[in-house]
C-alpha positions in Angstrom: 27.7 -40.9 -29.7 31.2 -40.5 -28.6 34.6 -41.8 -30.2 38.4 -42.3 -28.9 40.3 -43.0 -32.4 43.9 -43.5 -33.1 44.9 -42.0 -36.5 48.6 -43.1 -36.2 51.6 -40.4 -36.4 50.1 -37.3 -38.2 49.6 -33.5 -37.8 46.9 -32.8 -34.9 45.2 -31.0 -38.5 45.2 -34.3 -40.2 44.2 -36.0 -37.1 41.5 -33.1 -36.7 40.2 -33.2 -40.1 39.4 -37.1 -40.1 38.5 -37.0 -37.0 35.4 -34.5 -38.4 34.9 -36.7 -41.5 34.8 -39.7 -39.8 31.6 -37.8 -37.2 30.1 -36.8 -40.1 29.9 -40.4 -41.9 28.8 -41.8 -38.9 26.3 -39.4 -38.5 25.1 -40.1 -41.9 25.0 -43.9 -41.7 22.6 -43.4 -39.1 20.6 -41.2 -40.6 21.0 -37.4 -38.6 21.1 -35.0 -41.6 21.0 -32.0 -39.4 25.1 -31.6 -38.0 25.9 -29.4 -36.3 29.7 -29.6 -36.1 31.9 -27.9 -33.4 35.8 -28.0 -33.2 38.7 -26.2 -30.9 40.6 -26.2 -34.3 40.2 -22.8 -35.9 41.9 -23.7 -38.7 40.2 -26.8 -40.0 36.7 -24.4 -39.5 38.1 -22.1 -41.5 39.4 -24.4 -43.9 35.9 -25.9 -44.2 33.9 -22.7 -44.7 36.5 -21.6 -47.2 38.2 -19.0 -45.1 41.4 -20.8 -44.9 43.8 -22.7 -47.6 43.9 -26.0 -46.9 47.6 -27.4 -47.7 47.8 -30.3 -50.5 47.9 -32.9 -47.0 44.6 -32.8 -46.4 42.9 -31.3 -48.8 41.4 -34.5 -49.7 40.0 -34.6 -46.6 38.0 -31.4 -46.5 37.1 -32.2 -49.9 35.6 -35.4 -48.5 33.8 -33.7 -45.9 32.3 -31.0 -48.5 31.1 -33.8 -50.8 29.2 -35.2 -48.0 27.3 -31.8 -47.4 25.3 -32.0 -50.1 23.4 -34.9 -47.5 22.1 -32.7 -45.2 22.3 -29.6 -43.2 25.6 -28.5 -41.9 27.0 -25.9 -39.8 30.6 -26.0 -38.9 31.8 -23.6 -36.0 34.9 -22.9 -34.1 34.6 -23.7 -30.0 37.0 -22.8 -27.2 38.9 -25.5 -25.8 37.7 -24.9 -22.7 34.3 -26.3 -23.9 36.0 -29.6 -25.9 37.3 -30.9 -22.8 35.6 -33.9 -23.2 36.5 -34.4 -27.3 40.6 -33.5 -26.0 40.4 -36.5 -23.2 39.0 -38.6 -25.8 41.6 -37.9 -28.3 43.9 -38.7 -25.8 42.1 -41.8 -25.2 42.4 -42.7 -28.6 46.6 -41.8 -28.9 47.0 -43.8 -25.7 45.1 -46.7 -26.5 46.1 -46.9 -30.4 42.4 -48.0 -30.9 39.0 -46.9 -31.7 36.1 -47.0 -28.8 32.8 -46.3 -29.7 30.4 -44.8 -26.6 26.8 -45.2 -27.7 25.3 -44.9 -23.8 26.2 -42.1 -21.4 27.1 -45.1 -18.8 29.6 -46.0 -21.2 31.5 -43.3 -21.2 34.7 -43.4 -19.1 34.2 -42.0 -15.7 36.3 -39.1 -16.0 34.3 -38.0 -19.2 31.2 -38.2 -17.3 32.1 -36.5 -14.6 33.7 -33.1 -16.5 30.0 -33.8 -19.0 28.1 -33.2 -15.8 30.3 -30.4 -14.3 29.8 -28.7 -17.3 26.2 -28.9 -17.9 25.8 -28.1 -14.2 27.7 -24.6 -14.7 25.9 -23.7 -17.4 23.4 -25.6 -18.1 22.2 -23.6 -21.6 25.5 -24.6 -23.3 25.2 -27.3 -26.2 26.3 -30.8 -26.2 
């Protein structure tokens, strides 16, 4: 599954943070309990795995997220932008459009995501998805 969402005008944190929440709910509803979850932001990792204070506007968030851990399995790690091109287009996406696609089928995805998922995977194949 893949998402384009439009949290309105916010810190990219805030937008970062929900945006994490929001996987790992939908994960849950469908029933994955093992998540692993990767994000360019540093800071919301760290802020997760208690290496970071989280400031009072969104600590609601990350406490959201660590009641839902207690649901599964969960591994949060930090990733170089250079390997979230696809989740930074589809944050775009979601500013630009101001509204939240879903992408359930790789043919659904929009060509451009496609395209970079398969450039990727075709120079280095071992990476995860």
């Amino acid at each position: 599954m893949a998402y384009a969402e439009y949290f309105g005008e916010c810190l990219n944190n805030m937008s970062e943070a929900k945006a994490i929440l929001f996987g790992i709910e939908w994960c849950l509803d469908k029933g994955f309990t093992n998540i692993l979850v990767e994000s360019d932001s540093m800071l919301i990792i760290n802020m997760i795995n208690g290496k970071a204070k989280t400031p009072w506007q969104i600590k609601h968030i990350i406490e959201d997220i660590h009641s839902l851990k207690v649901q599964g399995t969960f591994s949060f790690q930090h990733c170089y932008r250079e390997v979230n091109m696809i989740a930074d287009y589809l944050a775009n996406m979601g500013v630009y459009t101001m509204q939240r696609s879903f992408f359930t089928k790789f043919l659904s995805l929009p060509m451009r995501v496609k395209k970079t998922y398969e450039e990727r995977n075709r120079r280095a194949p071992n990476l995860s998805d």
